[in-house]
C-alpha positions in Angstrom: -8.9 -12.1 -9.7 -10.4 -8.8 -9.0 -7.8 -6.7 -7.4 -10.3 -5.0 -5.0 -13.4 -6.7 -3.4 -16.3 -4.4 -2.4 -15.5 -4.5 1.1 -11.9 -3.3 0.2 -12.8 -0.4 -2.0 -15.5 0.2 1.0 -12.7 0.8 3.2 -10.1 2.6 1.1 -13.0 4.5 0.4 -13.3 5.3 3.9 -9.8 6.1 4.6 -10.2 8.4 1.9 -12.7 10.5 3.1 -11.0 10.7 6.8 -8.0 12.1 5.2 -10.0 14.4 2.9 -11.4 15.7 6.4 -8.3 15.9 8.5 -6.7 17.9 5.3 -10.0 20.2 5.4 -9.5 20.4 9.4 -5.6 21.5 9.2 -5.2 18.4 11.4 -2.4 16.1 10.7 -2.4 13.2 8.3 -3.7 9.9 9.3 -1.3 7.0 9.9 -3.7 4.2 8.1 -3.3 0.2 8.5 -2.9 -1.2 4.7 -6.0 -2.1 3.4 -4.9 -4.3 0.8 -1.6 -5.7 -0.7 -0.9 -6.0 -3.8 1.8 -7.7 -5.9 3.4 -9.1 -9.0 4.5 -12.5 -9.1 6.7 -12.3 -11.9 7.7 -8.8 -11.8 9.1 -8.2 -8.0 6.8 -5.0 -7.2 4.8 -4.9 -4.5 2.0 -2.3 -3.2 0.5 -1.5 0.1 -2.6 0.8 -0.3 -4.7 2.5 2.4 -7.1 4.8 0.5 -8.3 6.0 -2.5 -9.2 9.6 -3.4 -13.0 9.8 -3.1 -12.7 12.9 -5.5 -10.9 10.1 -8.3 -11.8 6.9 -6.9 -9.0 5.3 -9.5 -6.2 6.8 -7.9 -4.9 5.3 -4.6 -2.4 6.0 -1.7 -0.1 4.2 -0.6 3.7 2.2 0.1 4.4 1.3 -4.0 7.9 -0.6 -4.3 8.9 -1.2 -8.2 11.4 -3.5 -7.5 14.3 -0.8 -7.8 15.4 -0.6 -4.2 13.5 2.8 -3.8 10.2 2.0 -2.2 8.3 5.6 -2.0 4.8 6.6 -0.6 2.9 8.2 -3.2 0.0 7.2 -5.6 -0.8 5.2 -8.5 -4.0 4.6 -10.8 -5.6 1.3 -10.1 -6.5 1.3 -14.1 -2.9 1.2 -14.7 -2.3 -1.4 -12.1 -5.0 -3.3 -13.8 -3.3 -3.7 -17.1 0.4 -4.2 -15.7 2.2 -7.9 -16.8 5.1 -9.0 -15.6 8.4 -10.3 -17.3 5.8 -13.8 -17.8 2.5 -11.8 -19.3 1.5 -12.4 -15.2 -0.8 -9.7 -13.9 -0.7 -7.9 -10.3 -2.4 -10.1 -7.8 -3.7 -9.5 -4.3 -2.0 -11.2 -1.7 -5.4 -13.0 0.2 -2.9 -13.9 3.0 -1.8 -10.4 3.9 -2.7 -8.9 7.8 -1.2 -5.8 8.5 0.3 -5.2 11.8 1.8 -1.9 11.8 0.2 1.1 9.9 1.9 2.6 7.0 4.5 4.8 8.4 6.3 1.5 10.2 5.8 -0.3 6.5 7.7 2.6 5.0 10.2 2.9 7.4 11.1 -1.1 7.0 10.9 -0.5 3.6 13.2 2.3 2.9 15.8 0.4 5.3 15.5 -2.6 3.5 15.1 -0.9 0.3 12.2 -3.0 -0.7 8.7 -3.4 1.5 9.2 -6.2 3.7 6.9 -7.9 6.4 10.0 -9.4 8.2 9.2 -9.2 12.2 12.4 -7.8 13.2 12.7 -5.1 10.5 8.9 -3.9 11.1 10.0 -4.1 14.9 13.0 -2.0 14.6 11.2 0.6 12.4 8.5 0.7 14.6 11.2 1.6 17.4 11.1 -1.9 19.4 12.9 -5.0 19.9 12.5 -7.8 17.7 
């Protein structure tokens, strides 16, 4: 499975370019959706990515959780992610059920409160500061 379709990349691509803008601008960063969620089946790490550099279109941004109870926001090489196996030889997947709901801020705040990203309802709720 090809972890990025063309529209995906499209749109990372997109979000890219935005936040190279803003960052030109002095304006704040952008507070993305996830674009696309990707995942280990055998492994336990899990990825929620909103851009990728335009500058170095292999590196993305994003939510990255390597199954240490330390999610972080940062980057990671989507060659690397490409050649990553799991405990079974398994390779990251992209989950084709995955429709984000909050943007990434409310995913990382769930996440660092959990200590792994989670799409539980009532965690994204709290972090997004409602009631569940």
């Amino acid at each position: 499975m090809k972890l990025l379709t063309k529209s995906i990349r499209e749109q990372l691509l997109r979000n890219g370019h935005i936040r190279l803008a803003r960052d030109e601008a002095g304006e704040d960063d952008p507070d993305f959706l996830p674009v696309v969620k990707l995942f280990t089946p055998d492994a336990n790490c899990t990825w929620l990515l909103t851009e990728l550099d335009p500058e170095e279109p292999d590196i993305a941004f994003g939510l990255c959780d390597l199954g240490m109870g330390c999610p972080e926001l940062g980057s990671v090489r989507m060659s690397e992610l490409e050649s990553v196996r799991g405990a079974l030889g398994l390779p990251v997947e992209r989950d084709l059920h995955f429709s984000p709901q909050h943007t990434l801020s409310v995913y990382a705040r769930a996440a660092w409160n959990a200590c792994c990203i989670t799409e539980s309802t009532q965690a994204l709720a709290q972090a997004a500061g409602g009631a569940a």
